[in-house]
C-alpha positions in Angstrom: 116.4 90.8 106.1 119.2 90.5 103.5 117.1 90.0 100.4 115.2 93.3 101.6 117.8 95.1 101.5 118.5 94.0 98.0 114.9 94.5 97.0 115.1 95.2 93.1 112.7 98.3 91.5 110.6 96.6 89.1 111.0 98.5 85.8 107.3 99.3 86.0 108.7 101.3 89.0 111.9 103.2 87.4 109.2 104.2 84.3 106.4 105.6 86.9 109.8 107.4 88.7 111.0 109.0 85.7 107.5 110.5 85.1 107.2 111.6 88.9 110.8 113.2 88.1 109.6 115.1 85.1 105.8 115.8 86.9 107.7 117.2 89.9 110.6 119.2 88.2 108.6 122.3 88.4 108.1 122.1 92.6 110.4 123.7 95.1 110.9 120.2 97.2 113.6 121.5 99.6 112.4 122.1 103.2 108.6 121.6 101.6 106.4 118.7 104.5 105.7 115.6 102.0 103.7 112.7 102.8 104.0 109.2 101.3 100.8 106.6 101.9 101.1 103.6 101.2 105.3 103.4 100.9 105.9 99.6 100.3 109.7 99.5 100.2 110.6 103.0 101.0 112.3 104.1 98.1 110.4 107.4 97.0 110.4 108.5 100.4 114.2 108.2 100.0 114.1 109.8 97.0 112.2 112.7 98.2 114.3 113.0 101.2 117.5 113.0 99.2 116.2 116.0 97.1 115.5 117.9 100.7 112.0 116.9 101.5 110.8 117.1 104.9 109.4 113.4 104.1 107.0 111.4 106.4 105.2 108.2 105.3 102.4 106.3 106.6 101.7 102.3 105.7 99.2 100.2 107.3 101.6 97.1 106.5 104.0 95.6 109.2 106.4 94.6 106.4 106.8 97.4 104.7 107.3 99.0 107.9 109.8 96.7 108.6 111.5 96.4 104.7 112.0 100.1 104.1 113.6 100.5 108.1 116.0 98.1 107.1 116.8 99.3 103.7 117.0 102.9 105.0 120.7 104.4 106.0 120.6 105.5 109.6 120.4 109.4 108.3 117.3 108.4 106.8 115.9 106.5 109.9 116.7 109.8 112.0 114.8 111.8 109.5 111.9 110.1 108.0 109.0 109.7 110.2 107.1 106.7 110.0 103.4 105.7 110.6 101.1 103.1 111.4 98.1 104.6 110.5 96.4 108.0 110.1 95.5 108.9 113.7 99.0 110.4 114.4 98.4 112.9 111.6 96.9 116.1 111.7 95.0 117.7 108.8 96.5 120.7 106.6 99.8 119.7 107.9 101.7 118.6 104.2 102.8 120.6 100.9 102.6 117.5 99.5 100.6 114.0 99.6 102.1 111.3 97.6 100.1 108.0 97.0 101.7 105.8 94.2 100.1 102.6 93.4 97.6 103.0 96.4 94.3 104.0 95.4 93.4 100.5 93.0 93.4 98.6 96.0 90.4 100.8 98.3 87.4 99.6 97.8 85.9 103.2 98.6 88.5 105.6 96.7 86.3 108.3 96.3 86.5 108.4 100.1 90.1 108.1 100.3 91.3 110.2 97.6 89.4 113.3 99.6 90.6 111.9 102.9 94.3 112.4 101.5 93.4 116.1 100.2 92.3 116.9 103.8 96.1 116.2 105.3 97.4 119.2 102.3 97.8 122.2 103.6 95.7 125.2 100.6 97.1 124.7 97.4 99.4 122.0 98.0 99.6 119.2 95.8 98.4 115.6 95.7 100.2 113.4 93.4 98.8 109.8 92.8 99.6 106.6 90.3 96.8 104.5 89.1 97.0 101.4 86.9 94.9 102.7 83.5 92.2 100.8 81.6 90.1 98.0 82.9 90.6 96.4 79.4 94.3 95.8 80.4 93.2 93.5 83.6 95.6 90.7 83.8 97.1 88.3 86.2 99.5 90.9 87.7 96.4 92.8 88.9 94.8 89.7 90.2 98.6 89.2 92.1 98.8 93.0 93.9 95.2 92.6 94.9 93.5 95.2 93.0 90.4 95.8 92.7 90.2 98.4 89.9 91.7 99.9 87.1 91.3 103.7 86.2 89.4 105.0 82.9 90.8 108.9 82.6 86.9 110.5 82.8 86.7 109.5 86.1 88.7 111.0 88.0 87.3 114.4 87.7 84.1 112.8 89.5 86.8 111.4 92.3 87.5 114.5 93.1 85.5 117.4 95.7 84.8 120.8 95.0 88.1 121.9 96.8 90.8 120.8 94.7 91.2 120.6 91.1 93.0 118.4 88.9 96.1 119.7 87.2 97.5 117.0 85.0 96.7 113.8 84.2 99.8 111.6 82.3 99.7 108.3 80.8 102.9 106.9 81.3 105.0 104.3 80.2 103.7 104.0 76.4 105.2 102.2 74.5 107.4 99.8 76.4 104.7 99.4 78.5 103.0 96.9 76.1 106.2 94.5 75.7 106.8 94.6 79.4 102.8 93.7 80.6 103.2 90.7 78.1 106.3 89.5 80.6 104.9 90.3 83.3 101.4 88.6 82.8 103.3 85.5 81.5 105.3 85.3 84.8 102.2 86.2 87.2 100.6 83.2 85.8 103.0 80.8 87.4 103.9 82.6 90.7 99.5 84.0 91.8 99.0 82.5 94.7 95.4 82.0 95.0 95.2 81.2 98.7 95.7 84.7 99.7 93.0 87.4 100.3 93.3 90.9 98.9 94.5 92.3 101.9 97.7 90.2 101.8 98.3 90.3 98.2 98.0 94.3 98.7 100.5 94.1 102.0 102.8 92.0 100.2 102.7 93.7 96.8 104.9 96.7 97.4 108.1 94.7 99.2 107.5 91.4 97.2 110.1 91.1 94.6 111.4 88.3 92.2 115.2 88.1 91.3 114.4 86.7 88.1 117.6 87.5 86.1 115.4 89.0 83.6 113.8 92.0 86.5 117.5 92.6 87.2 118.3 93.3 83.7 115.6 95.3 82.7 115.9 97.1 86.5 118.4 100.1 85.6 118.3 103.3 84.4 121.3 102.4 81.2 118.8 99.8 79.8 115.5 101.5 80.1 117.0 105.6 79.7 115.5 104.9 75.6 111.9 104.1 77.2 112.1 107.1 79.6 113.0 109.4 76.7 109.9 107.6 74.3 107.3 107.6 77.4 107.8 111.3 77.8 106.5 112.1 74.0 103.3 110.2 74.7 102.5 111.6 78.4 99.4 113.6 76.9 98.2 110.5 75.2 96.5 107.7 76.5 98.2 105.0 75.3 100.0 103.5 78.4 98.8 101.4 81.2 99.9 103.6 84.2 98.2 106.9 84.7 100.0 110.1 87.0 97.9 112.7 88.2 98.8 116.3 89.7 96.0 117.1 92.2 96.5 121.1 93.8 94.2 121.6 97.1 92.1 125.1 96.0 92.8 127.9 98.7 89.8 129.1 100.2 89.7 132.6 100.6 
């Protein structure tokens, strides 16, 4: 599990974490109960965890289960609870529900999306990351195994009657563009097309490339000029990544 533990944030990753930094600034995350679904390699539920966060995680795959407890230090492997599945949850439990990169891949995510906002406890947040526009579908989509991309009018007809969207961002604009063009050039030669949705989605998370070009794009010197440009266009919808705030309504 060596190359695991090496496993090298994408800088599609570090863009959509700079954004979930600035999203988040304004929440009190110390001693708050924060879900991740879907964790792939564990490293926002490390992140949360190292800013206080009471932080469980849930992930149907065996090899993220297995990458993140091997990347995590054994503080973190004392503290974060890990899951299999949802049956070991109970419902109202979490201040926050976290779901990055998750929702493209179910094929029912009107279902899902309100099966997440059942686990917050009233007004708690939901935070989520969608890929944006179905006229961007490329090769890295066909890779992950997704099955959609987002258009920003819908989710508003995602969502129930008992919570209410907050914010929606579109992040990553504009180093997005030059950095799809990479990555769709790459995909091209690495899609295998012998796997089925379900295992490009299992592998997606913890599958990375140490292509000398990932690990010098992959750190914070490099990319701090595209954080500092993404943040001016948030409100636009220019980028290829959307990140919406979703707060659970208190019923009275």
């Amino acid at each position: 599990m060596d190359d695991n533990k090496q496993w090298i944030p994408m800088p599609r990753f570090l863009l959509r974490k700079d954004a979930i930094n600035q999203l988040t600034k304004p929440f009190l995350i110390k001693d708050k109960k924060i879900l991740e679904i879907g964790f792939g390699a564990g490293e926002m539920l490390r992140w949360f965890y190292q800013k206080g966060g009471v932080v469980e995680g849930v992930d149907f795959s065996e090899a993220a289960r297995e990458v993140t407890s091997n990347r995590l230090n054994a503080e973190e492997v004392r503290n974060i609870k890990i899951h299999s599945g949802f049956n070991s949850l109970k419902k109202e439990s979490y201040d926050m529900v976290c779901a990055f990169e998750v929702l493209e891949h179910i094929e029912d995510d009107k279902s899902a999306i309100n099966q997440w906002i059942e686990y917050l406890k009233p007004g708690g947040s939901l935070i989520i990351s969608v890929p944006a526009h179905m006229s961007k579908w490329c090769q890295n989509d066909d890779w992950a195994g997704h099955i959609k991309r987002y258009e920003k009018n819908e989710f508003h007809e995602l969502i129930d009657e008992n919570a209410i969207i907050e914010t929606i961002w579109n992040y990553g604009y504009p180093f997005i563009i030059l950095l799809d063009r990479l990555l769709e050039r790459l995909r091209k030669k690495s899609n295998d097309k012998s796997l089925s949705v379900i295992e490009k989605t299992q592998k997606s998370g913890v599958d990375r490339s140490n292509k000398f070009i990932y690990k010098l794009l992959s750190n914070h010197v490099v990319l701090y000029p595209a954080y500092l440009l993404q943040r001016i266009f948030f409100g636009c919808d220019l980028g290829s990544g959307y990140l919406i705030h979703v707060k659970k309504t208190i019923t009275k």
